[in-house]
C-alpha positions as CSV (number, residue, x, y, z in Angstrom):
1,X,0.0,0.0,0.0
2,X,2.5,2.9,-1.1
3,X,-0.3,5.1,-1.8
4,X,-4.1,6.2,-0.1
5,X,-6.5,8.6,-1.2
6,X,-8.4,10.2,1.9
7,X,-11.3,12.5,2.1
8,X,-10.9,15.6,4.0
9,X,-14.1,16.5,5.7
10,X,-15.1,19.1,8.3
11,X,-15.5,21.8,5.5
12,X,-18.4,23.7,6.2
13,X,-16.3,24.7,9.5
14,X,-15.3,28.3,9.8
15,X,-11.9,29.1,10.4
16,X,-9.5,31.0,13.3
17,X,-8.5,33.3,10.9
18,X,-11.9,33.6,8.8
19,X,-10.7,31.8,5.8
20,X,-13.3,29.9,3.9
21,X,-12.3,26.1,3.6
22,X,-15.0,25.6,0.6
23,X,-13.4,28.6,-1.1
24,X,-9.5,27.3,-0.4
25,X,-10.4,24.3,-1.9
26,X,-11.7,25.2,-5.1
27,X,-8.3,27.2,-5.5
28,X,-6.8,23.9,-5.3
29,X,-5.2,22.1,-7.8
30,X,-4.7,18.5,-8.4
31,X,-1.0,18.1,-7.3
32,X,-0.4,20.8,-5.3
33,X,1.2,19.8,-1.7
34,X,-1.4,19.3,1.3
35,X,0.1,19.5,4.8
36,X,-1.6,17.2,7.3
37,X,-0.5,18.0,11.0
38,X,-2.2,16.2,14.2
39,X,-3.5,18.2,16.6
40,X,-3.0,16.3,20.2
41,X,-4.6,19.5,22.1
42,X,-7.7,19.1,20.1
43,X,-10.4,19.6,22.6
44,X,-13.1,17.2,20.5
45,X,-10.4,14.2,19.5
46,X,-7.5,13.9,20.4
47,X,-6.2,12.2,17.5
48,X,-7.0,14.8,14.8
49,X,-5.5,15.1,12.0
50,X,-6.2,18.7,10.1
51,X,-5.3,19.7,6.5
52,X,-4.2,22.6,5.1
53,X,-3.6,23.7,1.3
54,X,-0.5,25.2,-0.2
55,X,-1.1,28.4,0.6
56,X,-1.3,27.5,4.8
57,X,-5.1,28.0,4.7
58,X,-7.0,24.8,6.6
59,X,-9.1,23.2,4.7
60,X,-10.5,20.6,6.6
61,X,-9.7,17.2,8.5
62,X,-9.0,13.7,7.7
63,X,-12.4,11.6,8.8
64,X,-12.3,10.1,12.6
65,X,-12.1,6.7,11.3
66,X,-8.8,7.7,9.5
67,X,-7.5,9.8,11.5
68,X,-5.9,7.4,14.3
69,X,-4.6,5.2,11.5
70,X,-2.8,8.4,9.6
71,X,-1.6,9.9,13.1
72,X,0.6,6.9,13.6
73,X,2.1,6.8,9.6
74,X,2.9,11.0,10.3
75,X,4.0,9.6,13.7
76,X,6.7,6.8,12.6
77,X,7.4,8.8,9.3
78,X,5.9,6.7,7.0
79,X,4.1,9.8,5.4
80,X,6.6,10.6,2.1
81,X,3.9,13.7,1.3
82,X,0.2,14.5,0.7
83,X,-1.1,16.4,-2.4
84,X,-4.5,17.6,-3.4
85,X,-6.4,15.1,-5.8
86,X,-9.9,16.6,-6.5
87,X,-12.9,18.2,-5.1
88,X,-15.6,15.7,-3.5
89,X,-18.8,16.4,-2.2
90,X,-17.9,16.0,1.7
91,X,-15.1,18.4,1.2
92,X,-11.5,17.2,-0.6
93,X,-9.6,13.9,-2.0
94,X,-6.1,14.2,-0.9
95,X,-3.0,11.2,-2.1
96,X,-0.7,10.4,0.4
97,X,2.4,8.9,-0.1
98,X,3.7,6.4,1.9
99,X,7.0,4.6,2.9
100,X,8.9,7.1,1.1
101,X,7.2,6.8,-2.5
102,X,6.2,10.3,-3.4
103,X,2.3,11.1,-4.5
104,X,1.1,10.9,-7.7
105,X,-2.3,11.7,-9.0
106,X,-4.5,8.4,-9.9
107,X,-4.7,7.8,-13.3
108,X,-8.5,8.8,-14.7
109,X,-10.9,6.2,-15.2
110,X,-11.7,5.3,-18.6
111,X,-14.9,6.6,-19.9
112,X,-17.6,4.7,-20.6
113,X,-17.9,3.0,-24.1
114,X,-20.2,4.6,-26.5
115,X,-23.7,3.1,-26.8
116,X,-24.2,0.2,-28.9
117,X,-25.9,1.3,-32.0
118,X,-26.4,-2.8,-33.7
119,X,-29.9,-2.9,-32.7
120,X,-29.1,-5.5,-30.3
121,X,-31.6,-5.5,-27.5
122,X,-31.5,-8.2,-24.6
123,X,-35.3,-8.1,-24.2
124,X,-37.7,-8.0,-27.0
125,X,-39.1,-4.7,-27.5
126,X,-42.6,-5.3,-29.8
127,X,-43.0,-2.3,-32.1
128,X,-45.9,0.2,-31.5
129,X,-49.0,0.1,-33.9
């Protein structure tokens, strides 16, 4: 597992410094680095892990049921880097790297074939009269 793709949640939070994270992450583009530090003071968990752009601006967190497991890669060093991969509904898609392999963006999925024009149809279809 050299590489993860996470979604950053916690969007629709306001920030300290009364940055918008929604805003920050549509400035974001695919590739560009994503910081993740844990915040052990976090007075709601403890093992929080917040993101923040390029430009320093927070744009969210990693999910509670990621964020232990990612606390103890940053912990032990096995995070090689983090970039931003898209815009999701919930928030953001960030790439880690892991075990020093750097990031790289996922490769898009093909696109759906075009439709079959044979006339081909599983089920009979009578004609209308």
């Amino acid at each position: 597992m050299p590489q993860l793709s996470l979604i950053i949640v916690g969007v629709d939070y306001p920030n300290k410094d009364k940055s918008n994270r929604r805003t920050e992450i549509l400035w974001s583009a695919p590739g560009e680095r994503v910081d993740l530090i844990p915040e052990p003071k976090n007075p709601v968990d403890p093992q929080a892990v917040a993101a923040y752009s390029a430009r320093g601006v927070q744009i969210g967190y990693v999910g509670s049921f990621q964020a232990q497991l990612i606390g103890s890669y940053i912990k032990r060093g096995r995070v090689a880097g983090c970039i931003f991969q898209s815009i999701h509904r919930d928030g953001a898609i960030v790439r880690l790297g892991l075990d020093g392999e750097a990031p790289t963006l996922p490769d898009n999925e093909p696109e759906s074939s075009p439709a079959d024009d044979s006339g081909f149809y599983p089920d009979y279809i009578p004609p209308d009269d």
